[in-house]
Backbone as JSON, one array per atom type, in Angstrom:
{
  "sequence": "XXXXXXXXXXXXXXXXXXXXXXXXXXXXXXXXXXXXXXXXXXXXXXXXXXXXXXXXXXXXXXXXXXXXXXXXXXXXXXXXXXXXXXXXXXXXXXXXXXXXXXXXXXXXXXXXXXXXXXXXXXXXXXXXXXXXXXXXXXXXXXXXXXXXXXXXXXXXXXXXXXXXXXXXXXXXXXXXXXXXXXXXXXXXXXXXXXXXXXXXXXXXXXXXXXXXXXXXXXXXXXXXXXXXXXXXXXXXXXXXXXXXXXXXXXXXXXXXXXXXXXXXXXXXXXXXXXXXXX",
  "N": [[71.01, 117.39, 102.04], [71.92, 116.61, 98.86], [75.46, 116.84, 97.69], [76.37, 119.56, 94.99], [76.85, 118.42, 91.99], [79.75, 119.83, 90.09], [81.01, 120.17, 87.48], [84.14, 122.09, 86.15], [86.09, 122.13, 84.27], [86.61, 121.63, 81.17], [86.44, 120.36, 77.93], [86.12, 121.36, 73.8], [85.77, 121.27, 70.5], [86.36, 123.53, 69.87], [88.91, 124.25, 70.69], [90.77, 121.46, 71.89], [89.34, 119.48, 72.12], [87.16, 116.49, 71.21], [84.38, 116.9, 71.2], [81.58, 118.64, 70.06], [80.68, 121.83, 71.21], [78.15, 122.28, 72.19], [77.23, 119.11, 72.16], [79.14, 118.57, 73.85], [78.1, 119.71, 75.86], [75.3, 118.2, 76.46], [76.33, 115.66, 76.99], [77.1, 115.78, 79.49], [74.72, 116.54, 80.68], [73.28, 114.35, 80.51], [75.04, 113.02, 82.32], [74.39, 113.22, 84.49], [75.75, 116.61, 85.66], [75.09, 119.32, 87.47], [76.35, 121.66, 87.22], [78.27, 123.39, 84.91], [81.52, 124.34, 83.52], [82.66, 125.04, 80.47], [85.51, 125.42, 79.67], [87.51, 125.84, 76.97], [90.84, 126.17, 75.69], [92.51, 129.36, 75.69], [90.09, 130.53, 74.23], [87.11, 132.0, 73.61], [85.06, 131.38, 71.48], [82.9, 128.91, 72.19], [81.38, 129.28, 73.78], [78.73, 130.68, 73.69], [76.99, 128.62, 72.26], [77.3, 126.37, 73.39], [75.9, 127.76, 76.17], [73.62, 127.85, 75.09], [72.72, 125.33, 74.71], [72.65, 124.49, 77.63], [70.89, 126.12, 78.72], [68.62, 124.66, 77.34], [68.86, 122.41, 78.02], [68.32, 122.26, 80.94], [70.74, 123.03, 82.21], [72.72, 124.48, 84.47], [75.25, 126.53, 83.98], [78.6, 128.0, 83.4], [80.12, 130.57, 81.59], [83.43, 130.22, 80.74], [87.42, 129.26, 80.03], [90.3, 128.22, 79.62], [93.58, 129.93, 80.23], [96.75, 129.78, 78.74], [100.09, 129.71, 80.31], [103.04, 131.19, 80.51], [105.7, 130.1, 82.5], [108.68, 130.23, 83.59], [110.38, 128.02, 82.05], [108.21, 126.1, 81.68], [105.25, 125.21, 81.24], [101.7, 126.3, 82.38], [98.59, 126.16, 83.2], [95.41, 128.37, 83.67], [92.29, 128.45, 84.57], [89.6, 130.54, 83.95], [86.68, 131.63, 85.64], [83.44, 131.79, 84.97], [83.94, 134.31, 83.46], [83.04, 137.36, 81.33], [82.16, 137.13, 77.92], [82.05, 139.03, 76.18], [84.25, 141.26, 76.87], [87.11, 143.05, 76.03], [89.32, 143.31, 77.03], [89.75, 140.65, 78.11], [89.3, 139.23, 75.23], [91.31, 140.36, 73.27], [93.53, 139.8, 74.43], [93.85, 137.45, 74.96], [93.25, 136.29, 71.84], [95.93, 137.22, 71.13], [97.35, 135.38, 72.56], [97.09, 132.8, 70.85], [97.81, 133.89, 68.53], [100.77, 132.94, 68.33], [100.24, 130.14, 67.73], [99.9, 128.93, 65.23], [102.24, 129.04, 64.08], [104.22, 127.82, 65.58], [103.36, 124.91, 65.84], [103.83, 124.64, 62.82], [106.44, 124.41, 63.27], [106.69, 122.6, 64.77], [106.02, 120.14, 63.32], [107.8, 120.23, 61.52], [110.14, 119.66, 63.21], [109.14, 116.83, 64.02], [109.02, 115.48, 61.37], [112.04, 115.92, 60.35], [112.71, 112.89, 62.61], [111.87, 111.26, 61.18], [109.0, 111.16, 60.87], [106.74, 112.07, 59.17], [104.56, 114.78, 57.03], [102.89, 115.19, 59.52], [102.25, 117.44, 60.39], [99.78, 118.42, 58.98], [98.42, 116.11, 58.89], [97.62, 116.16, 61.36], [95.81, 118.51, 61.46], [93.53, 117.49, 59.88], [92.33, 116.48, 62.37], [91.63, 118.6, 63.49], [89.1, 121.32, 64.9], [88.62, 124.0, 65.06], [90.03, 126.41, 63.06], [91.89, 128.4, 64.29], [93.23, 127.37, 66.01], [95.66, 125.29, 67.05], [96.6, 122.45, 68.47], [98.69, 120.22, 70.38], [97.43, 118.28, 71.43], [96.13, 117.66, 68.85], [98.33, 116.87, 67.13], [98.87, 114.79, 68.53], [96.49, 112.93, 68.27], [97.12, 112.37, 65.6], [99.22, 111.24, 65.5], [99.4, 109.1, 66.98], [96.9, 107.69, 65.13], [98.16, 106.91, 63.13], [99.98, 104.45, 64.44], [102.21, 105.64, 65.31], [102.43, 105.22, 68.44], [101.43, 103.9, 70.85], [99.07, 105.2, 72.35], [97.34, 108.14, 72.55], [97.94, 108.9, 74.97], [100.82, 108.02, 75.01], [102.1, 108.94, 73.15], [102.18, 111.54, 73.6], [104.35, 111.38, 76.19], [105.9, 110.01, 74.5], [106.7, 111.81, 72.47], [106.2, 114.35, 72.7], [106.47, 115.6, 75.28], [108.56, 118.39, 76.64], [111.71, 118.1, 76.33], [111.44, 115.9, 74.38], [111.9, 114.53, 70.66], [109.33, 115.95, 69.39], [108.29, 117.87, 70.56], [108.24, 122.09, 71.12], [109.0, 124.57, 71.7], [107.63, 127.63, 73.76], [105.65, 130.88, 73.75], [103.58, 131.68, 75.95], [100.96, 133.36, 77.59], [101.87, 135.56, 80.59], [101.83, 134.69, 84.51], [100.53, 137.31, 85.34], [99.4, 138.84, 83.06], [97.72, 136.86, 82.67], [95.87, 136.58, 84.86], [94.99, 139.25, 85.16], [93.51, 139.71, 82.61], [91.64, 137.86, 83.12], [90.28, 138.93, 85.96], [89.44, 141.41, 84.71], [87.7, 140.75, 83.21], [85.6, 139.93, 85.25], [86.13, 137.46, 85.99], [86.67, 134.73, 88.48], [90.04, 133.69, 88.83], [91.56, 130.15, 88.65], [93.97, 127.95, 89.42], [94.74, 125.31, 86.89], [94.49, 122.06, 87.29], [97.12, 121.03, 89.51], [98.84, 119.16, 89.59], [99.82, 117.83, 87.53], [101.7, 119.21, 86.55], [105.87, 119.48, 86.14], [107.34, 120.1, 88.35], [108.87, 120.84, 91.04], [108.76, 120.85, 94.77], [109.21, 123.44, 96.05], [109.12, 124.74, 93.55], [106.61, 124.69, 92.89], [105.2, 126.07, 94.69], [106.29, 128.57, 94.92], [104.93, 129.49, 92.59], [102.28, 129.13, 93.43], [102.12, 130.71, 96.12], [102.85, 133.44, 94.27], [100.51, 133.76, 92.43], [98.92, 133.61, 94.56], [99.46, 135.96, 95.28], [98.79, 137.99, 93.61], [95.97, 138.04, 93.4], [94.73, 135.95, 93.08], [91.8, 133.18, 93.1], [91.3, 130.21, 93.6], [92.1, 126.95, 93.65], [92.51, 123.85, 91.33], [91.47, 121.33, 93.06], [90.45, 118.85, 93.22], [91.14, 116.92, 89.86], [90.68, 115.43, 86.94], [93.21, 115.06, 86.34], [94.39, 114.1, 88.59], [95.26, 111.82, 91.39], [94.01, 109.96, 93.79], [95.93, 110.62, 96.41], [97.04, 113.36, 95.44], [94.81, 114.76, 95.55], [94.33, 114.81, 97.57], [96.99, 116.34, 98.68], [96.76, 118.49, 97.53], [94.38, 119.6, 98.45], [95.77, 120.03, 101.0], [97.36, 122.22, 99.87], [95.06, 124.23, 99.15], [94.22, 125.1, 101.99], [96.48, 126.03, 103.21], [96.5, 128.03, 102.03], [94.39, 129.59, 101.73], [92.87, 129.13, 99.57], [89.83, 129.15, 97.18], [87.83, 125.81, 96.55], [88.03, 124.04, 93.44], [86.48, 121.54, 91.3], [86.83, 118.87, 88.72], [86.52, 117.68, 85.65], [88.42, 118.08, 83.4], [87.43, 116.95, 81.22], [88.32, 115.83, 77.58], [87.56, 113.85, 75.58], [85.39, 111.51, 74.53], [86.77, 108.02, 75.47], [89.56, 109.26, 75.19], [89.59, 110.74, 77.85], [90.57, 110.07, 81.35], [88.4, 110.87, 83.02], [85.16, 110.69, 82.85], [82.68, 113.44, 82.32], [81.52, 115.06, 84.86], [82.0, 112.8, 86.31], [84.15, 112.71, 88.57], [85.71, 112.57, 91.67], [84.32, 113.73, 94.77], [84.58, 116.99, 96.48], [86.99, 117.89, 99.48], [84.91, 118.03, 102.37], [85.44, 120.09, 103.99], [86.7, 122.35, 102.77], [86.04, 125.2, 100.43], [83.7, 125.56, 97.98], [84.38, 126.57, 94.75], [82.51, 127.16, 93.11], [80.51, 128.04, 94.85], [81.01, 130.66, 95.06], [80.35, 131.95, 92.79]],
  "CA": [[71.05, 117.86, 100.65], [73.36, 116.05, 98.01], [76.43, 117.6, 96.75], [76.15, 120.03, 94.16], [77.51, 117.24, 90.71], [79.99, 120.53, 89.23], [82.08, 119.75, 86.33], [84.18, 123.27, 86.29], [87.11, 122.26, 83.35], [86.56, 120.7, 80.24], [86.94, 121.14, 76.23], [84.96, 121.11, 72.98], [86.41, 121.15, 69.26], [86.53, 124.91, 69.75], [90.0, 123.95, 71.37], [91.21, 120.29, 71.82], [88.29, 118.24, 72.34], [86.47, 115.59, 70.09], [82.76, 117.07, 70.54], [81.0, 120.0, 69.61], [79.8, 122.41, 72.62], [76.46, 121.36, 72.48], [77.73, 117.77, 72.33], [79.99, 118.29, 75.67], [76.79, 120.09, 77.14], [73.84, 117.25, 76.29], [76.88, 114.67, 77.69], [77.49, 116.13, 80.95], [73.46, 116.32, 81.08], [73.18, 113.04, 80.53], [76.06, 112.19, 82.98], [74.06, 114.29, 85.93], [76.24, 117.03, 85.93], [74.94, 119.8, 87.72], [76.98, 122.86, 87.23], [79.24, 123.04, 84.16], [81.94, 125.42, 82.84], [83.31, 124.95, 79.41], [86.85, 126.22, 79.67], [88.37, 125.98, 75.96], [92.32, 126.92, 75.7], [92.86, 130.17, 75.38], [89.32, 130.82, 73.18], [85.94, 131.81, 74.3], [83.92, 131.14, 70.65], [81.87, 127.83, 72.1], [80.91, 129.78, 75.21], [77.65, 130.79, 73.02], [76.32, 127.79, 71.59], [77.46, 125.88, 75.39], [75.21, 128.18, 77.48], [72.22, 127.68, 74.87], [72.37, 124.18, 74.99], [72.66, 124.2, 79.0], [69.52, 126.02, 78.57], [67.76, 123.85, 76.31], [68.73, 120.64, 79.12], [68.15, 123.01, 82.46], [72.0, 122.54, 82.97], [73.74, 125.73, 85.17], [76.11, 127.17, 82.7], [79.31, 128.78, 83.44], [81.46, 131.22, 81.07], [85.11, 129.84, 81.04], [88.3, 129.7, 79.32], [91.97, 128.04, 80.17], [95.01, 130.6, 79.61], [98.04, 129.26, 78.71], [100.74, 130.67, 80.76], [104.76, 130.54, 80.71], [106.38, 130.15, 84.0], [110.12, 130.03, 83.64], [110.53, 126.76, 80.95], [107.18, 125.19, 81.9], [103.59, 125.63, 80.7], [100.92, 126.14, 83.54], [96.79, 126.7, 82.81], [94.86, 129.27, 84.74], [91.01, 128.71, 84.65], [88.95, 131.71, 84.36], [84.87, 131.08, 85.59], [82.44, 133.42, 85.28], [84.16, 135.11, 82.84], [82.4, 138.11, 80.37], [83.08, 137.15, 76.75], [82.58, 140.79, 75.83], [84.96, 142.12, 77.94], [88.25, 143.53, 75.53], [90.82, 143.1, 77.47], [90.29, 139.18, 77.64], [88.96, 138.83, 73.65], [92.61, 140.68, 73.04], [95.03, 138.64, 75.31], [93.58, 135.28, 74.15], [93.94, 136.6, 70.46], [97.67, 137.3, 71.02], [98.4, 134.27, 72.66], [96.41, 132.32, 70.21], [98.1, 134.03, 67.17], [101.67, 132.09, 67.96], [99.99, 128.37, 67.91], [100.58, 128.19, 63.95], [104.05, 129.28, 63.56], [104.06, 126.71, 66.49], [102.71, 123.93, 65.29], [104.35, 124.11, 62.33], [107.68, 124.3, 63.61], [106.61, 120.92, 65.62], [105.52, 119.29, 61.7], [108.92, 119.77, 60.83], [110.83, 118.63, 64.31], [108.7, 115.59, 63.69], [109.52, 114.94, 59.78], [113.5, 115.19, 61.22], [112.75, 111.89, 62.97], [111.24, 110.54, 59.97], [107.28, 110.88, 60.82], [106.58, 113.34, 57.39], [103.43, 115.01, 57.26], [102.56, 115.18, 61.08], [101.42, 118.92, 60.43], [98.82, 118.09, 57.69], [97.78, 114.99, 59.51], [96.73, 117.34, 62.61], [95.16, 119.39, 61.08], [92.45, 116.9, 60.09], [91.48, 116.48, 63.82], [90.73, 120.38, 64.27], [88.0, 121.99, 64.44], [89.05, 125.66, 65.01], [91.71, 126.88, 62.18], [92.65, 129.15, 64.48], [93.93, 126.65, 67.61], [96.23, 123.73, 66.67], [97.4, 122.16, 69.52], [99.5, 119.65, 70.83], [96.52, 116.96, 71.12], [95.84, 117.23, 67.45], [99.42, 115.71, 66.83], [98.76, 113.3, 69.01], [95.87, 111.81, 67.92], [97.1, 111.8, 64.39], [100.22, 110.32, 65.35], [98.61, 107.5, 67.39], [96.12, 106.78, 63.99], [99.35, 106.39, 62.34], [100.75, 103.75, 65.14], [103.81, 106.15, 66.51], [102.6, 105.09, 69.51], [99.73, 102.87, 71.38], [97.73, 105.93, 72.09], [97.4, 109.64, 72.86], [98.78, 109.65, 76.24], [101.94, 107.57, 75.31], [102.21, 109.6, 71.96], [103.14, 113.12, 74.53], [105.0, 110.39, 76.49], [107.69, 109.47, 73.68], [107.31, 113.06, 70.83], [105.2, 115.9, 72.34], [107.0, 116.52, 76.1], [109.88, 118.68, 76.62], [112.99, 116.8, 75.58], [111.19, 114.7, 73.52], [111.79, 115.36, 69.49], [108.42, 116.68, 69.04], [108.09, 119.68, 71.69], [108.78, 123.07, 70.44], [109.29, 125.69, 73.23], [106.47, 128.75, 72.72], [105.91, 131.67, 74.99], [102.6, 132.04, 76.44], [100.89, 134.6, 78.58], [102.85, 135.38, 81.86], [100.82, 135.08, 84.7], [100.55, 138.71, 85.7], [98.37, 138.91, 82.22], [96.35, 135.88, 82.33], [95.03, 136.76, 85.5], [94.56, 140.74, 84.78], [92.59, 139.51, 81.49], [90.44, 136.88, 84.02], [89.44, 139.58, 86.68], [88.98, 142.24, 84.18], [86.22, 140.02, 82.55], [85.06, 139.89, 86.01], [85.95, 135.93, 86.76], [87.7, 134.17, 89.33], [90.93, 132.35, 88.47], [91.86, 129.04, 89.13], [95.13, 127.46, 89.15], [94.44, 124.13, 86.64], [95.54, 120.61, 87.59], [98.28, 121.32, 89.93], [99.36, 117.85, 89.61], [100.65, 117.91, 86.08], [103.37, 119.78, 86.53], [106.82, 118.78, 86.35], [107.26, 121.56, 89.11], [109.62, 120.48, 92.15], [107.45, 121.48, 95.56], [109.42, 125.08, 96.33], [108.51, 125.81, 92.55], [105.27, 125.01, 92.89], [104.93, 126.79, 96.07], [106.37, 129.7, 93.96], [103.29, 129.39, 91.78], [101.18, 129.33, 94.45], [102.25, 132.39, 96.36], [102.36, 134.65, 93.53], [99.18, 133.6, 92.17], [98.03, 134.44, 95.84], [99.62, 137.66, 95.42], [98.04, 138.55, 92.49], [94.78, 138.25, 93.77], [93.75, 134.37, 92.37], [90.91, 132.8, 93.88], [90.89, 129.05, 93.95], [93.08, 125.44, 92.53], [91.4, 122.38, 91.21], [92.21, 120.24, 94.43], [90.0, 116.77, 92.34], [90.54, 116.93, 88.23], [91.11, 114.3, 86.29], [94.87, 114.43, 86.23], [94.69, 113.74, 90.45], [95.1, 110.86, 91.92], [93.8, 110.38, 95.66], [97.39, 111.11, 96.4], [96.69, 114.25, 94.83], [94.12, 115.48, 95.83], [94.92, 115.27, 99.54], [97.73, 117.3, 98.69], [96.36, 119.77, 97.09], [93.81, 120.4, 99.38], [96.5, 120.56, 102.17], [97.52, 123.44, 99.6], [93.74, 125.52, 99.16], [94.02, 125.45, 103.36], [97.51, 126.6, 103.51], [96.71, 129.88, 100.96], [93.37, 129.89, 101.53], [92.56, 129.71, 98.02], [88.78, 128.25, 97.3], [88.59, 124.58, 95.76], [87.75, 123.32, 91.91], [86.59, 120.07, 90.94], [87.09, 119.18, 87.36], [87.43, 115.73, 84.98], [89.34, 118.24, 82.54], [87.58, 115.84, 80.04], [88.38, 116.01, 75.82], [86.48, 113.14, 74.83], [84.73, 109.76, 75.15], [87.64, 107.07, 74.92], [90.84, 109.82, 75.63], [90.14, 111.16, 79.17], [90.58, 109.57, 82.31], [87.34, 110.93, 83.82], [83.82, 111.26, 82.05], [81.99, 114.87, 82.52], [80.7, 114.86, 86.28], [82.77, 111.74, 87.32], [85.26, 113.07, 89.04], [85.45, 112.38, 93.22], [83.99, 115.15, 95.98], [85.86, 117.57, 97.09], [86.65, 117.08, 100.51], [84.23, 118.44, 102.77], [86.36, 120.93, 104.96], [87.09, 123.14, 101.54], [84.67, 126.07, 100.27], [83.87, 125.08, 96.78], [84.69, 128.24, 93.88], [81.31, 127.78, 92.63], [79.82, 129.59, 96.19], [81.01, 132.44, 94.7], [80.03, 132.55, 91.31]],
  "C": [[72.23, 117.22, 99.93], [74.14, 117.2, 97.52], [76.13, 118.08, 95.36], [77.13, 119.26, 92.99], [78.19, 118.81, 89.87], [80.94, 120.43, 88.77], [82.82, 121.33, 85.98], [85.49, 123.78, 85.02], [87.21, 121.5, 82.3], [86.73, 121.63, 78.95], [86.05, 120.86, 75.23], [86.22, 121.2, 71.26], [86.5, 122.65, 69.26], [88.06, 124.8, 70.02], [90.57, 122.55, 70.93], [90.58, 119.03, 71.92], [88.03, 117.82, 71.12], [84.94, 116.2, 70.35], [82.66, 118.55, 70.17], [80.72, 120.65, 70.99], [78.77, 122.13, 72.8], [76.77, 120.12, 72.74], [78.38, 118.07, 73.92], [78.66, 118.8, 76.46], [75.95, 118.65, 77.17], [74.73, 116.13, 77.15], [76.59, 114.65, 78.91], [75.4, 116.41, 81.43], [73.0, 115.14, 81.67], [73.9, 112.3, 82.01], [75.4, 112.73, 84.58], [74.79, 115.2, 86.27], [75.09, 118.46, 86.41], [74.99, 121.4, 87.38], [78.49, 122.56, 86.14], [79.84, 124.45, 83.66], [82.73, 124.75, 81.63], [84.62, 125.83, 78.67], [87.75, 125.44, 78.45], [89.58, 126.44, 75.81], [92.22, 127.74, 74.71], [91.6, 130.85, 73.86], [88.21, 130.65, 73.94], [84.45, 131.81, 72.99], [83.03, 129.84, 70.83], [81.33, 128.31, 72.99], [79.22, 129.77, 74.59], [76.47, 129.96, 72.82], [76.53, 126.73, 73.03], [75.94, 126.07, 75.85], [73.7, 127.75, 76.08], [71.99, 126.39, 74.98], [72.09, 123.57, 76.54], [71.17, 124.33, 79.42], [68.79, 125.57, 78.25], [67.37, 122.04, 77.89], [68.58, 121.51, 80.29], [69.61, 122.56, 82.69], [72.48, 124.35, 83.42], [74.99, 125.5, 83.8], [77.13, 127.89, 83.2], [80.33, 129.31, 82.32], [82.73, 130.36, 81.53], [85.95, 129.61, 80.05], [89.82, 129.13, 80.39], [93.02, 128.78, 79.49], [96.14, 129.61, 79.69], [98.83, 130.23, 79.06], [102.27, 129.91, 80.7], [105.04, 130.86, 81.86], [107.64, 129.51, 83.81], [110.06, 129.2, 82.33], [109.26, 125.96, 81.24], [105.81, 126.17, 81.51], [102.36, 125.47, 81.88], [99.63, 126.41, 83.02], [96.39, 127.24, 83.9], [93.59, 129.29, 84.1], [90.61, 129.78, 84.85], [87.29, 131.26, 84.39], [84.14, 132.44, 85.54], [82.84, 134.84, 84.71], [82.83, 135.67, 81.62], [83.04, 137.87, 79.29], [83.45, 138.08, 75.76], [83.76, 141.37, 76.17], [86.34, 142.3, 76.78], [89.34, 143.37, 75.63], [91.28, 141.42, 77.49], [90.31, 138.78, 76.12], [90.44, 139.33, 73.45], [93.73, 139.78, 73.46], [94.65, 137.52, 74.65], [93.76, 135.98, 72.75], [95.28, 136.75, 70.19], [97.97, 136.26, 71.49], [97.91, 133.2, 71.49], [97.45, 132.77, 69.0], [99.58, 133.64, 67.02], [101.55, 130.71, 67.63], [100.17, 128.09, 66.4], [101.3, 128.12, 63.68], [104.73, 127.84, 64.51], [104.1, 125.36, 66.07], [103.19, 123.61, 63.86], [106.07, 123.81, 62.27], [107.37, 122.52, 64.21], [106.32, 119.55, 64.4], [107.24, 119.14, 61.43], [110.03, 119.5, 61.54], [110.04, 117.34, 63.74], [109.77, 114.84, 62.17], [110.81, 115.02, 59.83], [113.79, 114.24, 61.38], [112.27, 110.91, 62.3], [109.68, 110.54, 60.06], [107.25, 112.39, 59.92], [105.16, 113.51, 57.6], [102.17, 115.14, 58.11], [101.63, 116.59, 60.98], [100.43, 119.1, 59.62], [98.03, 116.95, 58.47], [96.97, 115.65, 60.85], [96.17, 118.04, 62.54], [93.74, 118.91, 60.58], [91.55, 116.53, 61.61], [91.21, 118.15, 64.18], [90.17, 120.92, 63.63], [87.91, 122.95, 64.33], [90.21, 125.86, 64.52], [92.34, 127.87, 63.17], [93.64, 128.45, 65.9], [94.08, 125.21, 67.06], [97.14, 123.72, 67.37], [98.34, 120.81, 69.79], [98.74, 117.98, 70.44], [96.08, 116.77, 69.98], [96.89, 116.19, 66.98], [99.43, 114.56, 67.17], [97.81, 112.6, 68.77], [96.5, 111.0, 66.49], [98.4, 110.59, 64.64], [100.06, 109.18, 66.25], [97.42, 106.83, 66.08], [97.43, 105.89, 63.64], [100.39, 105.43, 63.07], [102.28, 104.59, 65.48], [103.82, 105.82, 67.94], [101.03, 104.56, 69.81], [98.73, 103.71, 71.42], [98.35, 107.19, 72.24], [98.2, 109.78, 73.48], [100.52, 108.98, 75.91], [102.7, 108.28, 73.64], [103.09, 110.73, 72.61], [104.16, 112.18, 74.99], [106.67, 110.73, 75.64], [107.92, 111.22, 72.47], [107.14, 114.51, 71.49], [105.6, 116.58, 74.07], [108.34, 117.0, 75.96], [110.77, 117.49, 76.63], [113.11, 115.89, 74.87], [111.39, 115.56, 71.99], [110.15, 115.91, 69.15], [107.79, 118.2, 69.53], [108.71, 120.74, 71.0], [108.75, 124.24, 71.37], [108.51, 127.07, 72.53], [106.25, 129.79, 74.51], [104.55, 132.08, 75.03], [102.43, 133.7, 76.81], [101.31, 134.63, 79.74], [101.06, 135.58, 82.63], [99.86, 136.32, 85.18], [99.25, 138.56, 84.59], [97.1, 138.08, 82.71], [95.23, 136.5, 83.41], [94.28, 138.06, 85.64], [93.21, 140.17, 84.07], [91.42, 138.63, 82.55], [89.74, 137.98, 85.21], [89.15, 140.88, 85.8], [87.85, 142.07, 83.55], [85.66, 139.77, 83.66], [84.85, 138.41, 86.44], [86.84, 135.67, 87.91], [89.07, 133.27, 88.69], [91.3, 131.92, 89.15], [92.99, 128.11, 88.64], [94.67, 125.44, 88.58], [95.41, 123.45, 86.9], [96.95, 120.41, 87.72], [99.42, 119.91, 89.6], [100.05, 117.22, 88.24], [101.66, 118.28, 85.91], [104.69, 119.97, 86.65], [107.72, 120.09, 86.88], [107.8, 120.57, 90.38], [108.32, 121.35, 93.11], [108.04, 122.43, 96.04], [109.31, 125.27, 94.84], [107.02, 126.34, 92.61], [104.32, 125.94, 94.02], [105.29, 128.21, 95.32], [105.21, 130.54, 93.08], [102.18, 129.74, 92.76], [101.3, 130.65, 95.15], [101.77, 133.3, 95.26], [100.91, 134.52, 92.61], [98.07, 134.58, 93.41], [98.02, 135.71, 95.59], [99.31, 138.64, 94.65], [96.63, 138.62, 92.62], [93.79, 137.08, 93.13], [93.18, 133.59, 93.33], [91.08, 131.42, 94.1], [91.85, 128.3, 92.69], [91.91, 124.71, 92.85], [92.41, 121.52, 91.97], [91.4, 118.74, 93.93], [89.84, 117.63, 90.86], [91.21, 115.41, 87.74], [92.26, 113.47, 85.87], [95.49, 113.76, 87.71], [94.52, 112.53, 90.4], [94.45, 110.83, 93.39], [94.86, 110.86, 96.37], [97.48, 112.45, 96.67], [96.13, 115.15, 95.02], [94.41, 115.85, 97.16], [95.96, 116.32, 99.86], [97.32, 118.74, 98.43], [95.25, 120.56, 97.89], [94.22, 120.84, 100.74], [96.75, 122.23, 101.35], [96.51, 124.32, 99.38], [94.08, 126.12, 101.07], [95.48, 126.21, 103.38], [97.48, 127.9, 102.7], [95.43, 130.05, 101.13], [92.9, 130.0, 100.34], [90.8, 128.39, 98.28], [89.15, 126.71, 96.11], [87.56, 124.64, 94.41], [87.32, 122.15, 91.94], [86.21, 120.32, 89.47], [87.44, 117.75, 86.79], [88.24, 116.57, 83.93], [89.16, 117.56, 81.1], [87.6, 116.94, 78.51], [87.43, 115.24, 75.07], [85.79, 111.91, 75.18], [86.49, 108.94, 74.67], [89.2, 108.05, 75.1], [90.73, 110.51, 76.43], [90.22, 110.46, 80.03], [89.53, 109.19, 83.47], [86.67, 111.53, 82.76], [83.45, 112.72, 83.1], [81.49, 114.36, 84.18], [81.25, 113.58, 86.8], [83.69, 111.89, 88.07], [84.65, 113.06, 91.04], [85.17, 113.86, 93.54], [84.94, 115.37, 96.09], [86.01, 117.52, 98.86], [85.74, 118.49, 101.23], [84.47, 119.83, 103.85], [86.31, 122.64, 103.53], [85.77, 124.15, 101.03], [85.11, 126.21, 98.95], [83.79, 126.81, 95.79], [82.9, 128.37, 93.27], [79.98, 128.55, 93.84], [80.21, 130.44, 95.88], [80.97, 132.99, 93.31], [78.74, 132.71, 90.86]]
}
């Protein structure tokens, strides 16, 4: 039997992406994806218009949603699958963390216009599609139109990470919440793309424990931010916590991710994948 093709972390213009939810669904059709979750930061309004289009192409459909969480001075994502978008307690938490990203965002318009790039917060605001989530990757596209930098990724690079003039320090959901709000909607969470994180390996081991100890199910051990490197590691870490594995391209769009919808390598074969239990 071939491997089940499941794409389990991606985005839509509800969030930070360039398509529509229907658009990221009909792609990942196209691309043979199997099993897809459409995990938007910190917002579950494309979940809707997603699962009808999954239906429309026979694509498996999963609920999902990435929290943004603070952990000490660093920003971490916690996948929720198989989340209920009814459910109160998550529609609430994502609304509160959600309702600092403008005060946010425009604090980061006017760090920018400091360094002389003027009108950075107006210019980002043409790439989004949800007034209510203006993120990080809006700045950066605009400020790669506007040549600040070759592209997206070298845009965060030089304005948009810590220490750079464009970062603006913002306080998430801890993860105690995120993951409350994720099993109270009745999903599993999943520690996103461990490999991003500019997390020494007793922090990240930190992370990992108390995640465990909170009762979180499974890391993306292959997404789009892994390298082979990467992954090997990380699946030394699912076996060492027992946590189940993820695979994920994490994609935003055609032309600014790394990995198209469903391209992303197997997971390795030893590992018991999160979607056996959803």
């Amino acid at each position: 039997m071939s491997p089940i093709n499941a794409d389990l972390h991606c985005h839509s213009t509800i969030s930070d992406g360039l398509l529509a939810p229907a658009d990221v669904v009909a792609r990942a059709a196209r691309n043979g994806v199997d099993l897809l979750a459409l995990t938007d930061h910190d917002e579950l309004a494309g979940l809707a218009a997603a699962r009808a289009a999954a239906a429309a192409h026979g694509l498996a459909f999963v609920n999902g949603v990435e929290v943004s969480v603070s952990w000490g001075e660093q920003t971490v994502h916690i996948v929720g699958l198989g989340v209920d978008p009814a459910c109160t307690a998550l529609a609430d938490g994502l609304a509160a963390v959600r309702a600092g990203r403008d005060g946010r965002a425009a604090r980061m318009g006017d760090a920018l216009a400091a360094i002389g790039i003027r009108g950075a917060y107006e210019g980002a605001l043409k790439y989004v599609g949800n007034p209510a989530l203006v993120s990080r990757s809006h700045f950066a596209r605009y400020l790669a139109e506007i040549g600040a930098a070759r592209d997206v990724k070298s845009v965060f690079d030089h304005y948009l990470v810590r220490g750079k003039p464009g970062y603006v320090e913002h306080v998430w959901a801890t993860l105690d919440d995120a993951l409350g709000w994720i099993h109270a909607a009745g999903g599993l969470a999943v520690i996103a793309h461990p490999g991003r994180y500019r997390l020494s390996k007793r922090e990240l081991d930190e992370v990992f424990a108390r995640f465990r100890d909170l009762g979180g199910e499974a890391i993306e051990v292959v997404s789009g931010s892994h390298n082979r490197e990467a992954t090997l590691e990380f699946a030394r870490v699912a076996r060492r916590y027992g946590f189940l594995a993820s695979r994920a391209s994490d994609f935003h769009g055609p032309g600014e991710s790394s990995v198209d919808l469903g391209g992303s390598d197997p997971l390795p074969e030893d590992l018991t994948p999160v979607w056996s239990k959803l």
